[in-house]
C-alpha positions in Angstrom: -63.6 -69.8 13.8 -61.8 -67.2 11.5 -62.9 -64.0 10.8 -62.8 -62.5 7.4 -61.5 -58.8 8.5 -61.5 -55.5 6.1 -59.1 -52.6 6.7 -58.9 -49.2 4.9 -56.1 -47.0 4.8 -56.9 -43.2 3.7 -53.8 -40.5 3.4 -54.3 -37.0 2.0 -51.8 -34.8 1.4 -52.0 -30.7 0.2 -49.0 -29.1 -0.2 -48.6 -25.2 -0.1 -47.0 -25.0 -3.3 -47.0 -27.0 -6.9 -45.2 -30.1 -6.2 -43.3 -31.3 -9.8 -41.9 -34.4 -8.9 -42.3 -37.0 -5.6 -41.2 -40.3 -4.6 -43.7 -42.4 -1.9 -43.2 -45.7 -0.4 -46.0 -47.4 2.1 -45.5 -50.2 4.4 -49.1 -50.7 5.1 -49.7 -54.3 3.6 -50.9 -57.4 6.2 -48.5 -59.8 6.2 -48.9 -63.6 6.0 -48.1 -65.4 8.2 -49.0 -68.3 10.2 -52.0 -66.7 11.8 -53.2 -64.4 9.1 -54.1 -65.2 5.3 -53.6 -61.7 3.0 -56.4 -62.1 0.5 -56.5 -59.3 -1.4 -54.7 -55.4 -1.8 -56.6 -52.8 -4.0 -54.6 -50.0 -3.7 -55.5 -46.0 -5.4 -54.2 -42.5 -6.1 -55.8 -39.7 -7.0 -53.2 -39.0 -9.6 -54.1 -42.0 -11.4 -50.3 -43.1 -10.9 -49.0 -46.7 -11.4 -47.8 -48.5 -8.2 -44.9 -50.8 -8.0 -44.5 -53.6 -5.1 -41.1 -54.1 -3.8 -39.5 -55.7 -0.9 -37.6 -54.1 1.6 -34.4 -54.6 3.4 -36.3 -56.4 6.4 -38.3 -58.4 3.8 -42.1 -56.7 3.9 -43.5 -55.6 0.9 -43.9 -52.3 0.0 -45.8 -49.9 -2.2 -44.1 -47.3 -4.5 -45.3 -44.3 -6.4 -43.1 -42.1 -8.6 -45.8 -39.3 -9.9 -44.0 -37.0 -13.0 -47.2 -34.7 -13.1 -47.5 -31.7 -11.1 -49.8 -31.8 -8.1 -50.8 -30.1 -5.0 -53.2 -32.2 -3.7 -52.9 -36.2 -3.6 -55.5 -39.3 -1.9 -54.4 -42.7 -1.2 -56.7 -45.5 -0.5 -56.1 -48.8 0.0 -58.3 -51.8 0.9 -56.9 -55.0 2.4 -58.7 -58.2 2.8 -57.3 -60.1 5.9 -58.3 -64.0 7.1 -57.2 -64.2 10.9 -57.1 -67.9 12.5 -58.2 -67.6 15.8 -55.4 -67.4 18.4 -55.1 -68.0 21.9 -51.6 -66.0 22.6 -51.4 -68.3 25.8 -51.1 -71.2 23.7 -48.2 -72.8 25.0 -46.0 -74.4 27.4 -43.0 -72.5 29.5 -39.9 -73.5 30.6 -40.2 -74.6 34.2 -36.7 -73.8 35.4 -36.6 -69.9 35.0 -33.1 -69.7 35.3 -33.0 -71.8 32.2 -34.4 -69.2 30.4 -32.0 -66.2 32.0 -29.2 -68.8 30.6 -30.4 -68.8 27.4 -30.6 -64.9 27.2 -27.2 -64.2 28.5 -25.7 -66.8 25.8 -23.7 -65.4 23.0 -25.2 -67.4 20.3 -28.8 -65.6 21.3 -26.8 -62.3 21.4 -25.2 -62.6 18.3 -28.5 -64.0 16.9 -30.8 -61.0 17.5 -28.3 -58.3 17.9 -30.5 -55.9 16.0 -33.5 -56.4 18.3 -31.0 -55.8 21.4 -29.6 -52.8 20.1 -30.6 -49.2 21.8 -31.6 -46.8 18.7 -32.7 -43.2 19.3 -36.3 -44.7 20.1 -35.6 -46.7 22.8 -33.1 -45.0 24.6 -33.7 -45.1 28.2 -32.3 -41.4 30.1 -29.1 -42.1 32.2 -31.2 -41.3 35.1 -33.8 -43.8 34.3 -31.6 -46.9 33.2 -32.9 -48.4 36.8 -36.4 -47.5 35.6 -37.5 -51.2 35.8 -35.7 -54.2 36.8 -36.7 -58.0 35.9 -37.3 -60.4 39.1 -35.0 -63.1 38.5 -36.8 -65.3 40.7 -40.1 -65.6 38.3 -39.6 -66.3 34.7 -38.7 -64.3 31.6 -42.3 -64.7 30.1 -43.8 -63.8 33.5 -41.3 -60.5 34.0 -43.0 -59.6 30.3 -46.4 -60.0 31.1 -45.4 -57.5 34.4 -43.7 -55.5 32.2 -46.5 -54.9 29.9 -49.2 -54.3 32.7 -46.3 -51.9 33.9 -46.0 -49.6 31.0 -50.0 -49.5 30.6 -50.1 -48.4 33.8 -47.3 -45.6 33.9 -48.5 -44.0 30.9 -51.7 -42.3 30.5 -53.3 -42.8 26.5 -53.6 -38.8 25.0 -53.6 -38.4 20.9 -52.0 -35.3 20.0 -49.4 -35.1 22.5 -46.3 -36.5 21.0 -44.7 -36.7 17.8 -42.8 -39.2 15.7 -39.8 -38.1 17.1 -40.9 -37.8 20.5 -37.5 -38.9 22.7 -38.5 -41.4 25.4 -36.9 -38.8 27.9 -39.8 -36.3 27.0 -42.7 -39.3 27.6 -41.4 -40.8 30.8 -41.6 -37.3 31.7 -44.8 -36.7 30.5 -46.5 -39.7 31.0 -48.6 -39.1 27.9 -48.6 -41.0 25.1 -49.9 -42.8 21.8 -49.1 -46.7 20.7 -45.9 -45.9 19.6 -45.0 -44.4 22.8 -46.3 -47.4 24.8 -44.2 -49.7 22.5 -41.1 -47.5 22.8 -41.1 -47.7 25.9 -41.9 -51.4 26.6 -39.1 -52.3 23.8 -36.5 -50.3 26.0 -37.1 -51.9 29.4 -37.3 -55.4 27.8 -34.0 -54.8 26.1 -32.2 -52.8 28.9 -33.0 -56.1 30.8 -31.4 -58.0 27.9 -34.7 -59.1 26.2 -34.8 -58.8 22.0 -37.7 -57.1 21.4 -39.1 -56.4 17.9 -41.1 -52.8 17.0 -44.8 -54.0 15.2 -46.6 -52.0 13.0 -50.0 -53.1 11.8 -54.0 -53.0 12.3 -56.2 -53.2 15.9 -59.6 -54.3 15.6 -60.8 -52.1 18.5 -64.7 -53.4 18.5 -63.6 -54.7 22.3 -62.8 -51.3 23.5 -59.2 -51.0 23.4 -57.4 -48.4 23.0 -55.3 -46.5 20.1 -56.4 -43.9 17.9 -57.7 -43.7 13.8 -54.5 -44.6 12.5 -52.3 -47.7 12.4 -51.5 -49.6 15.5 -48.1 -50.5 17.4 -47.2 -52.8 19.9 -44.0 -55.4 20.5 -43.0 -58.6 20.1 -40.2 -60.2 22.7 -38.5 -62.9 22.3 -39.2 -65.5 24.8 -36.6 -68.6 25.5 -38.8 -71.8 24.5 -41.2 -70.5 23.3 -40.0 -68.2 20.5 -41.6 -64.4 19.9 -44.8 -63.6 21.6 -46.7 -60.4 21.3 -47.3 -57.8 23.6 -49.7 -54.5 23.2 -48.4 -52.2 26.1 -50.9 -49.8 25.4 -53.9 -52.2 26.2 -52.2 -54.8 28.6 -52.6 -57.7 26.8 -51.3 -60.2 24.2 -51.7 -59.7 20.6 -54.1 -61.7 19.4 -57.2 -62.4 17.2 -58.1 -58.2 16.5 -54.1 -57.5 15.8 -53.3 -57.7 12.0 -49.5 -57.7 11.7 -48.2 -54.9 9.0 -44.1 -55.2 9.8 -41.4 -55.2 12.3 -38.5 -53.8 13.1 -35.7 -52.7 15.7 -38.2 -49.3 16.3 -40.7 -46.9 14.5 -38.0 -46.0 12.0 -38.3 -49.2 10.3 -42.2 -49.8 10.3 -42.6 -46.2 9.2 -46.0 -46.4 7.1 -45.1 -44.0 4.3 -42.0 -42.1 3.8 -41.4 -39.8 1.1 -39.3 -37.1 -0.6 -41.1 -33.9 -1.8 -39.5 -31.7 -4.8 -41.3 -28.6 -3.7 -40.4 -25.4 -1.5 -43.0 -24.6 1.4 -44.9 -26.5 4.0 -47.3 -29.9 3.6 -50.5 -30.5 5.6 -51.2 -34.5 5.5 -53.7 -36.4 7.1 -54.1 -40.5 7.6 -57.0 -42.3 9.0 -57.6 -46.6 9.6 -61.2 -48.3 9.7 -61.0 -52.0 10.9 -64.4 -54.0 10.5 -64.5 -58.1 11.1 -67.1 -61.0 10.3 -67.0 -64.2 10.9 -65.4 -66.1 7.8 -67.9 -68.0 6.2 -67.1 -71.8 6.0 
């Protein structure tokens, strides 16, 4: 049955000094696609500023603000209305020969294909000394070596808000062991790819009601590509598939694509900002 699911994004911003001008973009709108219905986006300021959609270079719409009055305090809010299509993320049929999978991987049409999504960025770089950090089993299949790899990284790193940053290297959380969503996601997106995997970066919206894990804000996780099948979702940080409770936002090669709001500021002195997500779900009614 689908569920009718509400999300609401809240940002504040206070800046130390009078800001004159300021130019925001969010990437925080539910896509639709085949499992997910966007129903509605009510989107506010507190400066009472006019918002302009757009699309970006990856193809997700975006939001736009270009305030001309001077501030030093700004609120965002924004309301999205999401229908979700139950899904069962092991709907579907594997290769049998695993090898026919490894074949498809190592071709140069499926390298050329998703280059971007095979590419190491300063995200998902592995250390030098780590590059052996986890190896697929040739003998099982790709989807399996995924599924391993996703129990893997859920078990090497240890869930702790506050400990890492946006620009946290994947050198300081290996060492650590500490880490948020997108650390999880970094990391699962570098294994898969150092074992020749594309692997999409996901931003979006958990439903947490079932007790997973993640934090107040928005949610990350990955999406692999699997041969036969075509991309499947993977949420490191809770060990399982994506599924009914993830609301898809964007993806991308890493975080720096799926960033939810990027800005520039035309004011001296320091910023204090703040974001928070609420997820609640019902049963659609029929």
């Amino acid at each position: 049955m689908p569920l009718d699911y509400v999300v609401t994004y809240r940002a504040e911003n206070h800046y130390d000094t009078l800001v004159n001008r300021a130019v925001w973009q969010f990437l925080i709108i539910p896509e639709d696609n085949d499992s997910q219905e966007l129903v509605s986006v009510d989107f506010e300021n507190s400066l009472g500023v006019p918002v302009q959609h757009s699309v970006n270079g990856l193809g997700f719409t975006t939001l736009q603000l270009h305030p001309n009055v001077p501030f030093s305090d700004v609120r965002f809010r924004a309301t999205f209305k999401v229908m979700k299509q139950e899904v069962n993320p092991f709907d579907f049929i594997p290769l049998e020969d695993p090898s026919g999978g490894y074949r498809q991987i190592e071709s140069l049409e499926l390298k050329a294909q998703f280059e971007p999504f095979l590419r190491v960025t300063p995200y998902t770089r592995l250390p030098d000394d780590r590059q052996e950090l986890y190896i697929f089993d040739r003998e099982i299949s790709v989807f399996d070596n995924l599924l391993a790899l996703n129990q893997w990284v859920y078990r090497h790193l240890f869930f702790q808000s506050g400990i890492t940053h946006i620009d946290t290297t994947l050198k300081e959380v290996i060492e650590s062991r500490q880490g948020v969503c997108q650390d999880f996601t970094h990391l699962f997106c570098g294994l898969a790819r150092r074992n020749q995997i594309p692997v999409r970066y996901v931003s979006g919206y958990l439903h947490q009601g079932n007790g997973y894990f993640g934090d107040s804000q928005m949610h990350a996780w990955a999406e692999a590509y699997v041969p036969g099948v075509g991309w499947i979702g993977f949420d490191p940080t809770n060990d399982i598939l994506a599924g009914s409770n993830h609301i898809k936002v964007a993806h991308g090669k890493d975080y720096g694509d799926c960033s939810p709001l990027k800005g520039v500021i035309f004011a001296p002195g320091n910023n204090r900002t703040s974001h928070s997500v609420e997820v609640t779900a019902q049963q659609a009614q029929q």
